[in-house]
C-alpha positions as CSV (number, residue, x, y, z in Angstrom):
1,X,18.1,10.6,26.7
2,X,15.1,13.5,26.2
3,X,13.2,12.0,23.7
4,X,13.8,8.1,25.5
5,X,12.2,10.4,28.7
6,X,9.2,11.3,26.5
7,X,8.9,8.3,24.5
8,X,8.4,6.2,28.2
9,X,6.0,9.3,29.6
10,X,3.8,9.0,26.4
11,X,3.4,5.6,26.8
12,X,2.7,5.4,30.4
13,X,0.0,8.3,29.7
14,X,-1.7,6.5,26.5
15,X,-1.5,3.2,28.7
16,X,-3.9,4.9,31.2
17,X,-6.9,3.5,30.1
18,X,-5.1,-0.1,29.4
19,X,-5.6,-2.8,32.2
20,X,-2.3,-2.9,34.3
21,X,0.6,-4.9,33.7
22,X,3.7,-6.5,36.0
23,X,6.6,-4.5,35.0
24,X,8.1,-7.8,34.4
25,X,6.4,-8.3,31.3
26,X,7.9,-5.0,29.9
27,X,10.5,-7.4,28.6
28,X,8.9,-10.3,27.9
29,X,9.3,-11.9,24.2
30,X,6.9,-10.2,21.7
31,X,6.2,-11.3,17.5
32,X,4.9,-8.1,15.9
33,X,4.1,-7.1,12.0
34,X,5.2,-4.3,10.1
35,X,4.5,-3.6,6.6
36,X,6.1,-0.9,4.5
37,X,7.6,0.6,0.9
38,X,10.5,-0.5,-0.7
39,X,11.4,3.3,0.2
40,X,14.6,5.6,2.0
41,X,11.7,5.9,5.3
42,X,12.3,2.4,6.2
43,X,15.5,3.2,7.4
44,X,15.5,3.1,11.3
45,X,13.6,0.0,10.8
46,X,16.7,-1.9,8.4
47,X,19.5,-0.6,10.6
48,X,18.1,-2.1,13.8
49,X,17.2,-5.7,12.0
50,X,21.1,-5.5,10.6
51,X,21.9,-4.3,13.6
52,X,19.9,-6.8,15.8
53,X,18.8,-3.7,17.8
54,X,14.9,-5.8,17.5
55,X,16.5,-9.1,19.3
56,X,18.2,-7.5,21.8
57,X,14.8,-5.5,23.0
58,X,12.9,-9.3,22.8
59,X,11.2,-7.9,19.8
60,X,11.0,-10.3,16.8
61,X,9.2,-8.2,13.6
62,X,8.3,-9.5,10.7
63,X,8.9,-7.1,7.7
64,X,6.6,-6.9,4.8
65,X,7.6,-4.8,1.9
66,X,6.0,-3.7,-1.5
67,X,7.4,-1.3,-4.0
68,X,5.8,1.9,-2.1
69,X,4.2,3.0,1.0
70,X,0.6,3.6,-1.1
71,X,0.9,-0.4,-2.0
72,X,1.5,-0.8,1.5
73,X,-1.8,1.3,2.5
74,X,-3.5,-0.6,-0.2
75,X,-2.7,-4.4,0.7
76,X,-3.7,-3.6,4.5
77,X,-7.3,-2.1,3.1
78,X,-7.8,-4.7,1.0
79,X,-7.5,-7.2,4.1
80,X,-4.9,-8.5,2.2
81,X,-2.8,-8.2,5.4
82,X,-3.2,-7.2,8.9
83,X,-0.1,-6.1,10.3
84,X,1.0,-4.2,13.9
85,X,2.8,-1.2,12.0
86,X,2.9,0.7,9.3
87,X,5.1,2.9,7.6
88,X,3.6,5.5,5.4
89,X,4.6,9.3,4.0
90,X,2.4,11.6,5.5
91,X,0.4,12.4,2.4
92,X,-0.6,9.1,1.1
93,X,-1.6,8.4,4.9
94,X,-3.6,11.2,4.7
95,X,-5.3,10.8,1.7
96,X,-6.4,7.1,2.8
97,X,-6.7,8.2,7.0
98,X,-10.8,7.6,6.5
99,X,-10.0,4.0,5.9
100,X,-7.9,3.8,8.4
101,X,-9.8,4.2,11.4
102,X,-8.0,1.4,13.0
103,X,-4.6,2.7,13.0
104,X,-3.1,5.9,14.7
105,X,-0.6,8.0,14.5
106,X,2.6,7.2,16.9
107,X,5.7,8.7,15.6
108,X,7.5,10.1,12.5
109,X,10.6,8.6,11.5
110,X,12.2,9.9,8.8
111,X,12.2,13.9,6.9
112,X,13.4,15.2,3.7
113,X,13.4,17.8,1.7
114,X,15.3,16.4,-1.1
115,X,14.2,12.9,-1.6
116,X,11.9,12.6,-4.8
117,X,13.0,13.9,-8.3
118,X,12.0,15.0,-11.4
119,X,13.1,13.1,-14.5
120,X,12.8,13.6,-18.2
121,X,14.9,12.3,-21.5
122,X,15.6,15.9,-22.2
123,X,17.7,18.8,-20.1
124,X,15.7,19.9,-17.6
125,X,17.0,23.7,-17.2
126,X,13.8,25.1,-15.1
127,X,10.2,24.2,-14.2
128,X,9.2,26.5,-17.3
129,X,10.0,22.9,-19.3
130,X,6.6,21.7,-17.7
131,X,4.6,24.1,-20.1
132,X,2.4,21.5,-22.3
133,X,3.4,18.4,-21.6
134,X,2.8,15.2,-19.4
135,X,3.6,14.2,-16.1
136,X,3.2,10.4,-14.4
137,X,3.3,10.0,-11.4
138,X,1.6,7.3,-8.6
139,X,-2.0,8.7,-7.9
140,X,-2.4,9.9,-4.1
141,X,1.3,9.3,-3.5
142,X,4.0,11.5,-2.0
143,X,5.4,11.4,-5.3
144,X,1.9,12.8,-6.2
145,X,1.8,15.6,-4.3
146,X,5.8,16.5,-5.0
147,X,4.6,16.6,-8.4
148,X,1.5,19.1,-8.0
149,X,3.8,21.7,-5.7
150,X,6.2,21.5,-9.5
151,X,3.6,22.1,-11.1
152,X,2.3,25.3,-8.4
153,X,5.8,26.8,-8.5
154,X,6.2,26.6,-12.1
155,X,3.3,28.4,-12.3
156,X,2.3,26.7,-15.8
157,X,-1.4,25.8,-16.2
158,X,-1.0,23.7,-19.1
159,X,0.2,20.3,-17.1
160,X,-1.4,17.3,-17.9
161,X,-1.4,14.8,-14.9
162,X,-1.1,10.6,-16.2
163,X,-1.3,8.1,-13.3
164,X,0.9,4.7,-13.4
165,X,1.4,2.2,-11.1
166,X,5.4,3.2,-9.2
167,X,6.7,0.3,-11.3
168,X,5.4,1.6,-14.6
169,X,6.9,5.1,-14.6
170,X,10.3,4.1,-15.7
171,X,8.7,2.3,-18.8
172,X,6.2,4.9,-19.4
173,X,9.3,7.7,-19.6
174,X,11.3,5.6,-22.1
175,X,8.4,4.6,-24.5
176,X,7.2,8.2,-24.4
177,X,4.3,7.6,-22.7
178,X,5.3,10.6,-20.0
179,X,7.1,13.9,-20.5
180,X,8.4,13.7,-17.1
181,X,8.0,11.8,-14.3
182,X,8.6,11.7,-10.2
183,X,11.1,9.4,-8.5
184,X,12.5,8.4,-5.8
185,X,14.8,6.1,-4.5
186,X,15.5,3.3,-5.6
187,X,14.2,4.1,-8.8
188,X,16.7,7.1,-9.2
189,X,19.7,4.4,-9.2
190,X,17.9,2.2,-11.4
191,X,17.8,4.8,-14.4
192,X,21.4,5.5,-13.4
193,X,22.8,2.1,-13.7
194,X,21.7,1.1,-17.0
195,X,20.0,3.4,-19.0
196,X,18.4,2.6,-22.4
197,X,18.3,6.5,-23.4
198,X,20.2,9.0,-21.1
199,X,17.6,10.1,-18.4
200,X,18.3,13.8,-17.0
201,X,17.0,13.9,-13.4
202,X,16.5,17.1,-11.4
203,X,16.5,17.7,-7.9
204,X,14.4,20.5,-6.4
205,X,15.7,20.8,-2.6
206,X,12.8,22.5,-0.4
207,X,9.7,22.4,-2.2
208,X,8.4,19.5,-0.3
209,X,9.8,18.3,3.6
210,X,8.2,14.8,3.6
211,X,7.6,12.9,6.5
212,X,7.7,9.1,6.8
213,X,5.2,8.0,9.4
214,X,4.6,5.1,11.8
215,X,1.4,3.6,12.5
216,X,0.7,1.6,14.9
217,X,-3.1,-0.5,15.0
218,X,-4.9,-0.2,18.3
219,X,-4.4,-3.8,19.5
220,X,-0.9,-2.8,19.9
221,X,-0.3,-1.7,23.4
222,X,1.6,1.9,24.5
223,X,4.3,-0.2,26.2
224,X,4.8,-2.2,23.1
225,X,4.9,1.1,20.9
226,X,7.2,2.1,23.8
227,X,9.6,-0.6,23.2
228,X,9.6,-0.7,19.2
229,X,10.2,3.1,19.3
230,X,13.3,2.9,21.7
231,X,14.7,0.5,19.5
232,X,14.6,2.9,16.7
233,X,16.4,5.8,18.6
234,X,19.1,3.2,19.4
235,X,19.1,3.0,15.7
236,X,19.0,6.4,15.4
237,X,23.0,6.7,16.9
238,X,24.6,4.7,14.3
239,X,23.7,7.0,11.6
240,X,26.3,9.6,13.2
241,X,28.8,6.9,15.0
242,X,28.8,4.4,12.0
243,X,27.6,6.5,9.1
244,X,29.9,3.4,6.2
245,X,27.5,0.7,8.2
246,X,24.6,2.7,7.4
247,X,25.1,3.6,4.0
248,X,25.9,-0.1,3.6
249,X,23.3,-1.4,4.4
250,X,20.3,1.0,2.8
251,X,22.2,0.9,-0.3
252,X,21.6,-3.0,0.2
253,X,18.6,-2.6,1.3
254,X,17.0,-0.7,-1.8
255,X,19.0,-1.6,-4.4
256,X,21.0,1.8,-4.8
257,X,24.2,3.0,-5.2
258,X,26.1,4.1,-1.9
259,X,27.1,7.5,-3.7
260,X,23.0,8.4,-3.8
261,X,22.3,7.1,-0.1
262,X,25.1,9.1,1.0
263,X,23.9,12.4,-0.6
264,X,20.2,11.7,0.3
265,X,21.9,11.5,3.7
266,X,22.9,14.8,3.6
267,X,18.7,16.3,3.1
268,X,17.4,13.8,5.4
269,X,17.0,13.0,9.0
270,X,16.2,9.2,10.0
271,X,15.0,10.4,13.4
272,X,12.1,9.3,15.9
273,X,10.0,12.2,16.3
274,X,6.1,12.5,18.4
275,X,4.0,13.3,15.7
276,X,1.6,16.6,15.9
277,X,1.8,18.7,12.9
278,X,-0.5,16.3,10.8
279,X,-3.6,17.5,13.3
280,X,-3.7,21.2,12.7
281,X,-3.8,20.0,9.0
282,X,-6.9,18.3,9.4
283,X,-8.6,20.4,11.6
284,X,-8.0,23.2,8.4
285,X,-8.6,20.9,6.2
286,X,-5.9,22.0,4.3
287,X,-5.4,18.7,2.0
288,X,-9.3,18.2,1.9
289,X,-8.9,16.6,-2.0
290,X,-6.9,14.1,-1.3
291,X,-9.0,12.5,0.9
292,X,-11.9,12.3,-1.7
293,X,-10.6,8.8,-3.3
């Protein structure tokens, strides 16, 4: 009930400056876009289409995916679509915000600390393994920058950085292309399922607390946010009241095994949360490089 409080008090104090509506309307029958990754931060937003939790709030969203949130970035600045919402991780949004000027900032929707992983066709016993060898990874991608804080806690300086496209990184481990390589769901079930060569995947709990963001363009109205982010928090309840639902449906949803949604579950939050960290980091300037693309 809080966070529905300060969801509605946001929006009536970004709406300020918007020309007054009828409260009536607050209900009225709205189409709105929303593009995003084939990735574990779309969950809110799969639960409450299975769910219906969109029709029952007069919402009607139309859903376009691509393999990651950085494809997602990249077809909206190419003009290649121009949708309501996005969802994003913080980093590739951040590396990409200057071409973003039409978009802000509404809400976060999903944390972990545990989602990406490092994989490799030998035993990966410690991050000493990195020492002299090659990495692939998506350029200016969470992944990206999950990769670079392995690289900073191994401490090794002689990593060589190779940039695929998300799709690519599989095939680029197996023909020995890459050493290693980042990934995340639902490439981790992939290379589970039906390995050619036995892939050893590592987990490294704590190095890096993503954050899946929601974007929302400036012709969409606070009272609209309003109403697509209380639909989400609805959401938010069946991931504690109907946790078999749940992990039903992302497992469907991205092509994973329920064993691996369920212990990704376990490091992750799929939670609406008021976004504010993400300003101090730019007033520091604390990720300056990665917005020099």
């Amino acid at each position: 009930m809080y966070r529905y409080l300060i969801v509605l008090a946001s929006a009536l104090l970004m709406a300020c400056s918007e020309p007054s509506k009828d409260i009536s309307q607050r209900d009225t029958p709205i189409s709105l876009s929303l593009i995003t990754g084939v990735q574990p931060g779309f969950g809110l937003v799969k639960v409450s289409q299975e769910q219906g939790l969109f029709e029952k709030h007069n919402i009607e969203l139309h859903v376009i995916d691509r393999p990651s949130g950085k494809l997602a970035l990249k077809s909206v600045i190419n003009q290649e679509v121009d949708p309501d919402f996005i969802l994003v991780a913080d980093i590739a949004f951040l590396a990409n915000q200057h071409r973003l000027s039409n978009y802000r900032i509404v809400a976060s929707v999903f944390d972990s600390d545990n989602q990406n992983a490092l994989a490799s066709l030998a035993p990966i016993n410690d991050l000493s393994a990195l020492k002299g060898k090659t990495m692939c990874t998506q350029h200016q991608s969470a992944l990206h920058f999950y990769g670079q804080l392995l690289v900073e806690y191994s401490g090794e300086k002689d990593v060589t950085f190779k940039y695929l496209n998300i799709s690519d990184l599989v095939r680029g481990l197996y023909e020995g292309e890459c050493d290693f390589i980042t990934i995340r769901e639902p490439f981790i079930s992939q290379i589970k399922k039906a390995p050619p060569k036995p892939v050893y995947i590592q987990q490294f709990a704590g190095i890096y607390l993503q954050h899946e963001l929601m974007l929302a363009n400036e012709r969409v109205s606070s009272k609209d946010v309003a109403r697509v982010l209380t639909t989400l928090i609805e959401a938010e309840k069946l991931f504690i009241s109907d946790e078999e639902k749940v992990i039903s449906t992302l497992s469907k949803s991205l092509s994973a095994t329920p064993k691996s949604m369920k212990s990704l579950k376990e490091d992750s939050m799929w939670e609406v949360s008021l976004y504010r960290p993400l300003v101090h980091c730019w007033k520091d300037k604390c990720l300056g490089l990665w917005t020099l693309a």
